[in-house]
C-alpha positions in Angstrom: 16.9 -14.5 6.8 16.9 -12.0 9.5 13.8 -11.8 11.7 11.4 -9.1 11.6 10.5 -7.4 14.5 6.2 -6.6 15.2 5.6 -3.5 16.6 2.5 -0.6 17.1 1.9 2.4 17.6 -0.8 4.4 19.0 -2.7 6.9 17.0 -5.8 8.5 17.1 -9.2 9.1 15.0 -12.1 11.0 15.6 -14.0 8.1 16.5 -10.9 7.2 19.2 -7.8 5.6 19.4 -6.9 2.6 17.7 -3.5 0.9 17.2 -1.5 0.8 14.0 0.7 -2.3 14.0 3.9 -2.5 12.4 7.4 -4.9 10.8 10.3 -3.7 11.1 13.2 -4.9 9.7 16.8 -3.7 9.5 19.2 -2.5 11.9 16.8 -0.4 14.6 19.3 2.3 15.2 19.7 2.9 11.3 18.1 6.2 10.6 18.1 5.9 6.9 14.1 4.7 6.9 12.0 3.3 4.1 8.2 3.3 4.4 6.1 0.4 2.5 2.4 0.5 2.4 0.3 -1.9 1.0 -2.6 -1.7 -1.3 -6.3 -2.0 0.2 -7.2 -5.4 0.9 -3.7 -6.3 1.5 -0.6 -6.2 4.5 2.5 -5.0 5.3 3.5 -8.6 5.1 3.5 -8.1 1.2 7.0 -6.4 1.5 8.9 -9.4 3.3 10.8 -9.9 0.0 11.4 -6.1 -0.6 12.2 -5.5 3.0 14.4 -8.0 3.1 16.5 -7.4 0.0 16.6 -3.4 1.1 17.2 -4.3 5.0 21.3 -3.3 4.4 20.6 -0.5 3.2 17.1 1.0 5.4 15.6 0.4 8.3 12.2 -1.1 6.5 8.7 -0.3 8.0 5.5 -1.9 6.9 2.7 -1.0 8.6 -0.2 -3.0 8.5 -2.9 0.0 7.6 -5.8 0.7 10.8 -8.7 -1.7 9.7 -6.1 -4.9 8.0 -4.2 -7.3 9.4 -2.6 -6.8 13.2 -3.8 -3.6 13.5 -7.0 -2.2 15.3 -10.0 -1.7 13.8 -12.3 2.2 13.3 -14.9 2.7 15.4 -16.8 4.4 12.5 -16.1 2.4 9.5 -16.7 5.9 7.0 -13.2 7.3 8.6 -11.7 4.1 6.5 -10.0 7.1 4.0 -6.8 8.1 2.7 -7.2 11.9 5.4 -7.4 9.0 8.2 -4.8 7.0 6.3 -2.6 10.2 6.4 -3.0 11.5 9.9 -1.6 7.3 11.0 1.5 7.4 8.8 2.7 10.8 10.1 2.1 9.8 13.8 4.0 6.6 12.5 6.4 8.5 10.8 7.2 10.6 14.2 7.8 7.5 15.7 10.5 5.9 13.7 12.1 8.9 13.0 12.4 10.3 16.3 16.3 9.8 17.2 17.2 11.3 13.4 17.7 14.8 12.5 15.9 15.1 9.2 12.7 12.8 10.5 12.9 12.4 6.5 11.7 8.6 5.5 11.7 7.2 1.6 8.0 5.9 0.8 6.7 2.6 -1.4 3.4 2.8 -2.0 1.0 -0.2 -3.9 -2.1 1.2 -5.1 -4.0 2.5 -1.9 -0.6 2.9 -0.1 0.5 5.3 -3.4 -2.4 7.0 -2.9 -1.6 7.6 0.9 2.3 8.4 -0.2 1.1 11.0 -3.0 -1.3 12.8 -0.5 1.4 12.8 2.4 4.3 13.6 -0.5 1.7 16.7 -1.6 1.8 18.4 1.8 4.2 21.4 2.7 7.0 20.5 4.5 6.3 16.6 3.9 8.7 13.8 5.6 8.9 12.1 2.0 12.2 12.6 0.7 12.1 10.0 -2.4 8.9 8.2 -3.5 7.6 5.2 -5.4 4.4 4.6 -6.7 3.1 1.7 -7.3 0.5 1.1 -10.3 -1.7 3.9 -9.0 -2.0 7.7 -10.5 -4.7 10.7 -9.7 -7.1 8.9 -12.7 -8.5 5.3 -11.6 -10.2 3.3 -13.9 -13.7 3.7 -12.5 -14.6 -0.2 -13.8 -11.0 -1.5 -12.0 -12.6 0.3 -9.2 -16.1 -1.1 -9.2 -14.4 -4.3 -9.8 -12.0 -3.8 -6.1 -15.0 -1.9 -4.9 -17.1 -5.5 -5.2 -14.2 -8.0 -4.2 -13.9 -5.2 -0.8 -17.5 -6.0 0.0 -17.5 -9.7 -0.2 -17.8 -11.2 3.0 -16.3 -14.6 2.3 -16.0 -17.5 4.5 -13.7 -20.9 3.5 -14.4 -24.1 4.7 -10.8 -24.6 4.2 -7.2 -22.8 3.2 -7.0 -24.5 0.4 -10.2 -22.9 -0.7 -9.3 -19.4 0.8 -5.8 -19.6 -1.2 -7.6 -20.5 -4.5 -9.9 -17.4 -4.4 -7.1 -15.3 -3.4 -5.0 -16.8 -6.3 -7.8 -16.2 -8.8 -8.7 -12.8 -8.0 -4.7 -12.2 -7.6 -3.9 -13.4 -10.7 -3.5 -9.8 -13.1 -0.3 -9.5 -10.4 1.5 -11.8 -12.6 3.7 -15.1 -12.5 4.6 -16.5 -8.8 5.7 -19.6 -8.0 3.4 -21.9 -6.1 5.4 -21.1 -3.0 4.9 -17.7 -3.4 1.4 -17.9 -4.0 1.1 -19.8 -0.6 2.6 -16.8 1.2 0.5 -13.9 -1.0 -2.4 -16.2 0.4 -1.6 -16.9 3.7 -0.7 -13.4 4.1 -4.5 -12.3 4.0 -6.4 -15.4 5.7 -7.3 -15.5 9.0 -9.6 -18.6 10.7 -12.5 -17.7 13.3 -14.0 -18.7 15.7 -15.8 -21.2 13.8 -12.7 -22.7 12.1 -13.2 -20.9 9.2 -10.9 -19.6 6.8 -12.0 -15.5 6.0 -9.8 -12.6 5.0 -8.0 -10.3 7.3 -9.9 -7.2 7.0 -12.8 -5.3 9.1 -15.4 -5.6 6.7 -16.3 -1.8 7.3 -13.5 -1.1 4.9 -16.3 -1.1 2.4 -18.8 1.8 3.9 -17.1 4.5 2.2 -17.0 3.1 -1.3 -20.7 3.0 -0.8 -21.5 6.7 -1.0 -19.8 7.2 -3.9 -21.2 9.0 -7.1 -19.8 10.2 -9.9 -20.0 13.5 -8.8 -18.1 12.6 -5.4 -15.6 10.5 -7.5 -14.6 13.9 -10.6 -14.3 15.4 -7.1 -11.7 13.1 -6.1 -10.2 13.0 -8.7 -9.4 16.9 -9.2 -7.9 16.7 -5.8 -6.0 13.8 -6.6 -4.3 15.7 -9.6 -3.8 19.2 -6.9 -2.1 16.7 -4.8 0.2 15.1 -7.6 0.9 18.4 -8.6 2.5 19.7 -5.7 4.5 17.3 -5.1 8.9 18.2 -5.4 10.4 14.8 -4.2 12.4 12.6 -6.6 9.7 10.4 -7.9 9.7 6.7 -9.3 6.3 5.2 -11.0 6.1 2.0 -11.7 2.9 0.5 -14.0 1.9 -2.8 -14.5 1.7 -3.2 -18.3 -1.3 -4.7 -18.4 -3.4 -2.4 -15.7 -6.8 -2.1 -15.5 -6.2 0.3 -12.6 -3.4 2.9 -13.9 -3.8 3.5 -17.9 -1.4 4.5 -20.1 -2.8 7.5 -20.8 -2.7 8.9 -17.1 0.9 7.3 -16.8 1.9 9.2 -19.8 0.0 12.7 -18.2 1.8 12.3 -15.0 5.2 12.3 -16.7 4.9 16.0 -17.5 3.1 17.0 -13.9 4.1 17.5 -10.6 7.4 15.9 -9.7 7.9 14.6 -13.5 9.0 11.0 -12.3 10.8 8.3 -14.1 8.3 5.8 -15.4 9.0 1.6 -15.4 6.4 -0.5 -17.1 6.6 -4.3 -15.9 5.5 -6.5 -18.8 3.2 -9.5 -18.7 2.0 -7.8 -14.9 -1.4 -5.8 -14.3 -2.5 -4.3 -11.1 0.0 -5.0 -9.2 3.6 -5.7 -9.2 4.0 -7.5 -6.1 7.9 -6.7 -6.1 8.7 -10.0 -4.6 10.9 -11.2 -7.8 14.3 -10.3 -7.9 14.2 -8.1 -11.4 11.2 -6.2 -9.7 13.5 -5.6 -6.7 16.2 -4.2 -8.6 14.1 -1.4 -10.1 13.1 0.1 -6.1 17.1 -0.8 -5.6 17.9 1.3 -8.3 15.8 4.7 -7.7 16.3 4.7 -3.8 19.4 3.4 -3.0 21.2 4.2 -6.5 
């Protein structure tokens, strides 16, 4: 397996500046460059498998999003939105891109990274030449939401890994069927130990202030401007949807086909929210709409 290489870069909020970590994987000069961003409580280590299999193709960058994983942390915890989220990817997006002409990438987003791929894809002049999104639409399920909005807030602590993995296993499990080593991996991806010698999850806890001003007001709000977004968007677009998502229903899947960029629509069977793309038939469906 080729080696991935870590990098950062430095961007800026209006709290300060904060560092956005990156893997990189591919041939560095290649200026054929696929963007992968992860869902809310997860890493850019989720696209190993992906990045991997797509590495001959693209250069393959997965950030780790400001807040998870090797990346900094927000000075104010309410800038932990997709407008922040936004602002990153570009100045990550001017980095990787800036020996190429076009400074045009292709995007994968999972959930919160679709969201961040639809709202950067919605924008005149956008770098997003093709885009996938992953389980995720302008109408959330606002139970699936409370549901994430509750695991977000959890501030766990695990005597042990074993522990940790379990809990990430069982709140993991609508992503479908993984083999035990894969499960390993989806846990170890997201577990840190402390100071203490415990086992907790990767993320500032801060992710969680935002959610906590929601009403429903706020959230129709968001949701309008989700659809304005969707609507603009012109790129080639692929969505995939879990069949069984609580997250993405049906009836927004089927809404979105007529709207906005009219994508192609794949529904993975016996899968809820999310596909995790690490299995080969999961692969061959991003293999298939980017790379043709």
């Amino acid at each position: 397996m080729t080696a991935a290489r870590i990098k950062s870069v430095q961007c800026i909020s209006p709290a300060g500046l904060h560092r956005m970590a990156y893997k990189e994987w591919g041939d560095p000069d290649n200026q054929k460059v696929l963007v992968c961003v992860h869902g809310v409580t997860r890493v850019g280590d989720d696209f190993d498998s992906l990045a991997q299999a797509l590495s001959d193709h693209y250069r393959v960058v997965c950030p780790d999003v400001v807040g998870r994983g090797r990346s900094g942390r927000l000075r104010n915890p309410l800038l932990y939105q997709i407008p922040q989220y936004i602002a990153d990817m570009v100045t990550l997006i001017a980095r990787v891109t800036a020996n190429s002409d076009g400074g045009t990438v292709d995007w994968f987003g999972t959930s919160m990274g679709g969201l961040i791929g639809m709202g950067l894809a919605s924008l005149p002049e956008s770098p997003i030449a093709r885009l996938v999104l992953n389980d995720i639409g302008p109408t959330l399920d606002p139970v699936a939401l409370a549901r994430i909005g509750d695991y977000i807030a959890q501030d766990l602590r695990f005597k042990s890994f074993s522990e940790g993995a379990k809990f990430v296993r069982e709140v993991s499990a609508s992503f479908g069927a993984h083999t035990e080593d894969q499960w390993h991996k989806l846990a170890a991806d997201v577990l840190r130990q402390n100071e203490d010698g415990e086992w907790v999850r990767h993320y500032d806890m801060g992710l969680a202030e935002p959610l906590r001003g929601s009403t429903p007001e706020k959230a129709k709000a968001d949701e309008a401007a989700l659809w304005a977004a969707y609507d603009a968007i012109r790129c080639p677009t692929l969505l995939v949807r879990g069949a069984e998502s609580d997250l993405l229903s049906r009836e927004t899947a089927q809404a979105m086909l007529t709207r906005g960029p009219k994508p192609q629509l794949v529904e993975i069977p016996n899968t809820g929210h999310a596909p995790t793309f690490i299995n080969a038939d999961q692969i061959a469906i991003a293999r298939k709409f980017l790379v043709g």
